[in-house]
N, C-alpha and C positions, 0 to 999 in steps of 0.2 A: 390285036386290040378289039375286033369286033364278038372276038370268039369269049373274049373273058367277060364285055357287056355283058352277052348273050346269055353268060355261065352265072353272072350273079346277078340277072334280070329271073331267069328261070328258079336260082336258090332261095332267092325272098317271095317267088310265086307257091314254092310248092311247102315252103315255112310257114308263108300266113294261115292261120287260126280264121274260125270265125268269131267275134267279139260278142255278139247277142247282147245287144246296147240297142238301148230305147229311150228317146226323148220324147215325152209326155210334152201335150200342149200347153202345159204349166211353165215346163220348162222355157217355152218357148216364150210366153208374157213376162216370165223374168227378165229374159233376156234383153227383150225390147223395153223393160223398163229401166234396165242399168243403163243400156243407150241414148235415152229421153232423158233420164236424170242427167248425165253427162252432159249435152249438148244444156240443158238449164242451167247447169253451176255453171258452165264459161258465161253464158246470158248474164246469169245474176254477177259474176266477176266482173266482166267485162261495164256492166252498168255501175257498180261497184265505182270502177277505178277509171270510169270518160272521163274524167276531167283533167286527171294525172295523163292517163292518153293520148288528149287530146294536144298537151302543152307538150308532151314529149313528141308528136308528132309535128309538131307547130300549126296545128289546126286551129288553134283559140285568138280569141281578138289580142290588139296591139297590148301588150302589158306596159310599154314604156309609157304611153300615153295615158295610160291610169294611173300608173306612179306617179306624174309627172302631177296629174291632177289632185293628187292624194297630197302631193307634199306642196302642191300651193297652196290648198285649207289647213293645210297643219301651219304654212306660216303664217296666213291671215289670224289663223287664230291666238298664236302667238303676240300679234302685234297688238290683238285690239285687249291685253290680257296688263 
């Protein structure tokens, strides 16, 4: 077992190439810009859809209790009609 490690540690040592690859510091402010735009859209997503988040999380005030207030001015108003 250690000996065929050993065997095809040394056959991808003695196969690799050198690649002669260069990353220019352009490259590198691209990079960090796809990263920054990333973490913005979830920002802007996320501000997007608090509200839907919030109710799905049940973070948001009592809703029954605005119903409840909503639909006794829909009958006051009913009445006096």
């Amino acid at each position: 077992m250690k000996k065929s490690i050993f065997f095809a540690i040394m056959l991808f040592a003695i196969g690799v190439a050198p690649a002669f690859a260069y990353i220019d510091p352009g490259s590198g402010s691209a990079i960090m810009s796809v990263i920054i735009g990333f973490f913005v859209a979830i920002g802007v997503l996320v501000k997007t859809f608090w509200y839907r988040i919030k109710g799905f999380l049940g973070l948001s005030k009592n809703k029954k209790t605005d119903s409840i207030n909503n639909s006794d001015l829909q009958d006051k108003g009913e009445d006096s009609k």
